[in-house]
N, C-alpha and C positions, 0 to 999 in steps of 0.2 A: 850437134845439138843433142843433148842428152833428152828424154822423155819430156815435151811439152808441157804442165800443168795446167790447163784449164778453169778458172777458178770464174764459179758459177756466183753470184752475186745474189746477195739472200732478198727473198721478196720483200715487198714493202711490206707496208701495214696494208694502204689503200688496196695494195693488186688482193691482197690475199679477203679482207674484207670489203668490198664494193657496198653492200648494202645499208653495212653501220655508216660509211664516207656518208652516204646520198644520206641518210638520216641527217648526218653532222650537217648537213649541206644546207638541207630543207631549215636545221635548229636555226642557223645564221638569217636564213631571208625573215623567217619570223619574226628574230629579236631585231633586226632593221625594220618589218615593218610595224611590228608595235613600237617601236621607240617615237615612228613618225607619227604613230596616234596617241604617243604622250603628249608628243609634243602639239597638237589638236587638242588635247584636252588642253593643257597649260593656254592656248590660247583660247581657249572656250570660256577657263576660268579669269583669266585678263579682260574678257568681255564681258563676264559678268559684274566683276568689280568695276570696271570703269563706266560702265551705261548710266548712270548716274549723271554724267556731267554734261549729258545732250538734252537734258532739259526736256525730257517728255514726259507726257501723261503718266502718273502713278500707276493707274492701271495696265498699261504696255510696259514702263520699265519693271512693274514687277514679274509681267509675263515674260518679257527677253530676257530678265536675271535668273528667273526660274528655266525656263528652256535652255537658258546656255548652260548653265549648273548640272540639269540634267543630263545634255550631253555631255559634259567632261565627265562625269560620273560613269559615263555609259562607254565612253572611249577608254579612259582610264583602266576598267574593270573585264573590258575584252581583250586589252592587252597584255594584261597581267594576265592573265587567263591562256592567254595565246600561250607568249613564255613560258609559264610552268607546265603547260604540258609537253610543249616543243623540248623543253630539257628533260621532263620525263622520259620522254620517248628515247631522244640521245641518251641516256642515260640506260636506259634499257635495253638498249643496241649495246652499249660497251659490253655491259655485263654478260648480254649473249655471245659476244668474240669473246671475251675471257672463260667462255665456260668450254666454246668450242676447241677452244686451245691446252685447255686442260686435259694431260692423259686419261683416255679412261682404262679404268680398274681392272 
């Protein structure tokens, strides 16, 4: 057997960047958990348009059309909120391994 070659197996992305992964990580449970408070709002706003056909007092259904309205509003707008900043931040992780990767001068 002539000389052995060894051949070292080039790192991942994950091994070499741990910190942007756990970023990436944390982006996903966010956009999972705001998707589930779309989805709360969607049914907040379903509840508001149908309270209507349980025949109650004007003055109560227009306080449940309004309260529910409210919170889909409120659900809605922390979600979306969640998300763009969760991708900001993955986003700003990339850009920091891309920077760390770049020769310097």
């Amino acid at each position: 057997m002539q000389g052995e070659q060894v051949q070292q197996e080039p790192l991942r992305w994950r091994e070499v960047h741990p910190e942007a992964l756990a970023e990436l990580r944390r982006t996903w449970g966010v956009i999972g958990h705001s998707s589930v408070m779309m989805v709360a709002a969607l049914s907040l706003i379903g509840t508001s348009l149908t309270i209507g056909y349980l025949h109650m007092p004007e003055c109560v259904e227009g306080g449940v059309r309004l309260g529910a309205s409210m919170a889909a509003v409120y659900c809605a707008s922390v979600a979306l909120w969640r998300v763009v900043r969760a991708m900001w931040r993955a986003l700003r992780a990339l850009v920091r391994t891309r920077r760390h990767r770049a020769p310097s001068g």
